[in-house]
N, C-alpha and C positions, 0 to 999 in steps of 0.2 A: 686287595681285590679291585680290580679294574672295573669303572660303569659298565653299563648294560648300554647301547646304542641308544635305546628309547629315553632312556633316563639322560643321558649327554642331550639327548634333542629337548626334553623338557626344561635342561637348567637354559640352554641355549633361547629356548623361548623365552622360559621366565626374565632373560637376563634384556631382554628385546622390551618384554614389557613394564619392565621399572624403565628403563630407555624411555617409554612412550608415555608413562604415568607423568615423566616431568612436565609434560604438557599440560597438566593440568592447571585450571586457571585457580589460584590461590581465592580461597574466598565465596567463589561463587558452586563449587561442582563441576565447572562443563570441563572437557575435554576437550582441548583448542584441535583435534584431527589430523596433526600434521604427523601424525605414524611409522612414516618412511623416509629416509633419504630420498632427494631424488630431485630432479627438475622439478618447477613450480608448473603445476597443472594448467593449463589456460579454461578461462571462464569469458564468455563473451555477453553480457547482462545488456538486453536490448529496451529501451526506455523508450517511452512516447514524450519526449520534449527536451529541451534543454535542459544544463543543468540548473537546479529550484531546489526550493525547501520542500519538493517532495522527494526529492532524490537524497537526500542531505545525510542518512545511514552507509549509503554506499560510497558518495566521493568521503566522508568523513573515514571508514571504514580503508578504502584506498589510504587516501594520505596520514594515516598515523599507522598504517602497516600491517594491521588485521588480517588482510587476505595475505598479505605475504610470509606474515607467522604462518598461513594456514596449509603454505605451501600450496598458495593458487597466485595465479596472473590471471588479476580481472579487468576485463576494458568495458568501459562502457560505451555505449553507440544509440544515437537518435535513431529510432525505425524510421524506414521510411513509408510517407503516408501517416504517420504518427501509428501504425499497425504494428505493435510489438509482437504479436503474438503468431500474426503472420511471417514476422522474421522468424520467428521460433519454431513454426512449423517448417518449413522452407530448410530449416538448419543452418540458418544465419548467427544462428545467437545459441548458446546454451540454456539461457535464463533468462524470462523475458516477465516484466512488472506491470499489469493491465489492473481495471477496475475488476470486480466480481460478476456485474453484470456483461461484460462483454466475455467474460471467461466462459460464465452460462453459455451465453448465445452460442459462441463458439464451438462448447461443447454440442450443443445440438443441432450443428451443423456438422457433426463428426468429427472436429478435430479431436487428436489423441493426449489431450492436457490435462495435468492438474497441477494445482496450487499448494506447496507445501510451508507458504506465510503469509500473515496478512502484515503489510507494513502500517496500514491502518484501519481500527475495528469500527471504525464510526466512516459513513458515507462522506466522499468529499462535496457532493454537492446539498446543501444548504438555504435557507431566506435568509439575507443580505438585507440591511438598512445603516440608514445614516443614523447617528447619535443624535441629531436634530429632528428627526423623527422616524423613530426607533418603529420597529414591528417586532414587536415579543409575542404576538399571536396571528395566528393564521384569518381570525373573524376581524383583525384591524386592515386586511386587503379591502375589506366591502368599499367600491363607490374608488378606489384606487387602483392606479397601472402597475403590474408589476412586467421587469422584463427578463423575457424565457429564451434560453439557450435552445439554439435550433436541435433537439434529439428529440426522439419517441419518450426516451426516458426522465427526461427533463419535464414536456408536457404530462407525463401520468404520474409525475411525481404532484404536479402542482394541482393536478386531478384531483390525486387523492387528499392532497391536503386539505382541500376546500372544501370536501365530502367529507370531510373530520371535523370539520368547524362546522359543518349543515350550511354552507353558503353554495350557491349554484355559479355555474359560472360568468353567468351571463352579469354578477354583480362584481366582477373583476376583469377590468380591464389586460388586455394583452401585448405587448411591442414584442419583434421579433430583437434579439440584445442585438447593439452592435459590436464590433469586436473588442472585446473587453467588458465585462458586465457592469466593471466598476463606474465605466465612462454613463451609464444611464441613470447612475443615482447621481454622481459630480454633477451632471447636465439638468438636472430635474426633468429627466424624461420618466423616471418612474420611482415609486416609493419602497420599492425592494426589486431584489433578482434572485434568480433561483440556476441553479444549473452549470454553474460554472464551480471550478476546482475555488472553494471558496477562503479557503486558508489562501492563498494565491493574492485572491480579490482583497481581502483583509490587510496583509502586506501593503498592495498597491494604495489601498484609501488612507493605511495609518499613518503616513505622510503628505496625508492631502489637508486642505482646508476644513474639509467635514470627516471626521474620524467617524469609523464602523461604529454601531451598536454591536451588543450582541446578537450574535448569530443563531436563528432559531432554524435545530438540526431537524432534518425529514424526519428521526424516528420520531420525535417528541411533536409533528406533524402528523404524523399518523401511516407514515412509510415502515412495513419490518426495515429492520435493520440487517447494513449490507455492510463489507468491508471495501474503501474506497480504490486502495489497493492492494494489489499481492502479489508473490512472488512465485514463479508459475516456470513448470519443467515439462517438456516430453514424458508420455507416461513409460515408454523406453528405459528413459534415465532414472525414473524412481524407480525401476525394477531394477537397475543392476550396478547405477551410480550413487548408491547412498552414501560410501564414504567419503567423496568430492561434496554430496549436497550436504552432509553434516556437517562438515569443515567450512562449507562455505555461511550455512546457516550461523555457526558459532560465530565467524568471524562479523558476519553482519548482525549482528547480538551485542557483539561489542563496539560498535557502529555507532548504534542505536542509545549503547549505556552515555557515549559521549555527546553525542546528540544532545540528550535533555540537561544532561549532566552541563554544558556550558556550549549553549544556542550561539551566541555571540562569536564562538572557534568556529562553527559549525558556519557560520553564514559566510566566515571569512574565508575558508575552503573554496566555498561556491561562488563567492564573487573573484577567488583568486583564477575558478576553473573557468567562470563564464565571467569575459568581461563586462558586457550587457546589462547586468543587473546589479542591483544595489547594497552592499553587507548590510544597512540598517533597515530593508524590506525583507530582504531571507530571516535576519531575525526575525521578526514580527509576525512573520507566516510560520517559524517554527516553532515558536513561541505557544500557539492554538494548535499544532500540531501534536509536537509532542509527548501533553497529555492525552490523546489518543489514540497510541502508538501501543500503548499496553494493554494486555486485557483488564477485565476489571476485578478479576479475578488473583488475588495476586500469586495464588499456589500454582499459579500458569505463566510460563516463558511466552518472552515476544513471540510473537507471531500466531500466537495458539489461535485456532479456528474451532468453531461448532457446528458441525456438520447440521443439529437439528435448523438451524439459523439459516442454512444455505436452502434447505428446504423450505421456510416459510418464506423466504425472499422469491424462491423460482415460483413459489405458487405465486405471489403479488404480482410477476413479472407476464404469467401464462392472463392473469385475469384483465390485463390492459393491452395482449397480442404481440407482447417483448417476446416469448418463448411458446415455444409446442408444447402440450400437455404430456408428448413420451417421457418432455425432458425431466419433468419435477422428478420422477421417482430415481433418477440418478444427480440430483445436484447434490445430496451429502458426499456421495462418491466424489464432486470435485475439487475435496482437501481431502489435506492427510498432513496429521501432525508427527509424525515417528521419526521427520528428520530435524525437530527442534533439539535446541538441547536440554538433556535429562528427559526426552522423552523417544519411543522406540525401543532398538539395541544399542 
């Protein structure tokens, strides 16, 4: 007896998808997404800077082949104006990597974005000191200069810090940074900094004459805690591209695993990519990075985000004039974890 039509179409599927099961990644569960034959997708990932140790998932991710298993062609590109997000609205970019706080902002200036990872779940901006005299508390500023990165966000960070420690401000001196923050502790022009990508600054000093202390992070200042960056779509494309952003997601997953797994590969990529900078300062910055690259959570995949978090950060944001009060009751809405892997369909 001869199939039935519908039954021929079922084995035809089934046989499609043991075909698409081989893609699975031995070991860990994910689905690497690459499902079909076909030309390699284009992905256009718009970054604010060079290539750094905050970039270090995706050119690592490029050059050992990840997106190309994932059946995507990804290029990366400096925004211009250092405005990723704006290329991304524009439809410059597909994918564009911003801090959280200007993701807010954005949002509540209408843009139609959301965030579906964080590359990193701790803020990159930080207090900075010399190992010669270290600041491991916020109440060791009193009677010292620290210097502050020209942003709104930077001043109400340092606001609040010092409202944490019960110090006013008038008992802390202020320089406006000159360019580079690190240059103001090397200079003895001030006893800490705040406000610059501070895994950056750490790199830059760890080769200087006076190495970093540790770095004393905003939350444990008294900032909610924000993710420094993320990786951020058209809300368009999470309605009807999730099989592109899952694929691509995996791929920068395993980026990510090689990242921490051997920093040392990892910075050599980036000083291969960018001549400008140093393989033994990318390490050094990714070295403070990439323990905070993961949640802390560990039954959660890279990039996981918590929506209640986004919320208590947009309230901190509305109570220093960063953001509109409409915005807080939609900042959970600006993640969405369903295109990690192992998490969604």
């Amino acid at each position: 007896m001869g199939k039935r039509p519908e039954l021929s179409r079922r084995g035809a599927l089934l046989a499609a998808a043991v075909l698409a099961c081989t893609a699975l990644c031995a070991g860990c569960g994910e689905v690497h997404a690459r499902l079909s034959l076909g030309p390699p997708r284009p992905v256009t990932v718009a970054v604010e800077g060079p290539p750094s140790a905050l970039y270090a998932p995706f050119y690592t991710a490029a050059a050992q082949g990840d997106f190309a298993a994932g059946a995507l062609a990804v290029k990366l590109v400096e925004a211009p104006a250092d405005d990723a997000l704006a290329a991304l609205e524009a439809g410059h970019a597909t994918v564009a990597v911003a801090s959280e706080p200007d993701l807010l902002a954005a949002r509540a200036q209408g843009a139609q974005l959301v965030a579906i990872a964080a590359l990193t779940r701790e803020p990159l901006e930080g207090i900075v000191s010399l190992a010669g005299r270290p600041v491991t508390r916020v109440a060791q500023l009193a009677g010292h200069t620290i210097a502050v990165a020209s942003s709104r966000l930077a001043a109400a960070a340092l606001d609040t810090a010092l409202a944490h420690a019960g110090l006013t401000p008038a008992r802390v001196r202020t320089i406006a940074a000159p360019t580079g923050l690190a240059g103001a502790l090397t200079n003895h022009q001030a006893i800490a900094t705040i406000g610059a990508p501070w895994p950056l600054e750490w790199g830059s000093l760890f080769q200087s004459a006076s190495p970093p202390a540790a770095v004393l992070s905003l939350p444990a200042a008294g900032v909610p805690a924000y993710s420094g960056l993320v990786v951020v779509v058209r809300i368009d494309e999470a309605h009807y591209q999730g099989a592109l952003l899952r694929a691509f997601l995996v791929s920068l997953s395993r980026g990510q695993r090689t990242v921490a797994a051997d920093p040392g590969a990892a910075a050599s990529v980036l000083a291969a990519t960018n001549p400008h900078i140093s393989a033994s300062v990318e390490q050094a910055a990714i070295g403070q990075l990439a323990p905070r690259a993961n949640p802390t959570d560990a039954t959660k995949p890279f990039g996981y985000e918590y929506p209640s978090q986004w919320s208590a950060f947009a309230t901190w944001m509305h109570q220093y004039g960063l953001l509109p009060a409409a915005a807080i009751a939609g900042a959970g809405l600006a993640i969405t974890n369903e295109f990690l892997p192992g998490q969604g369909d």
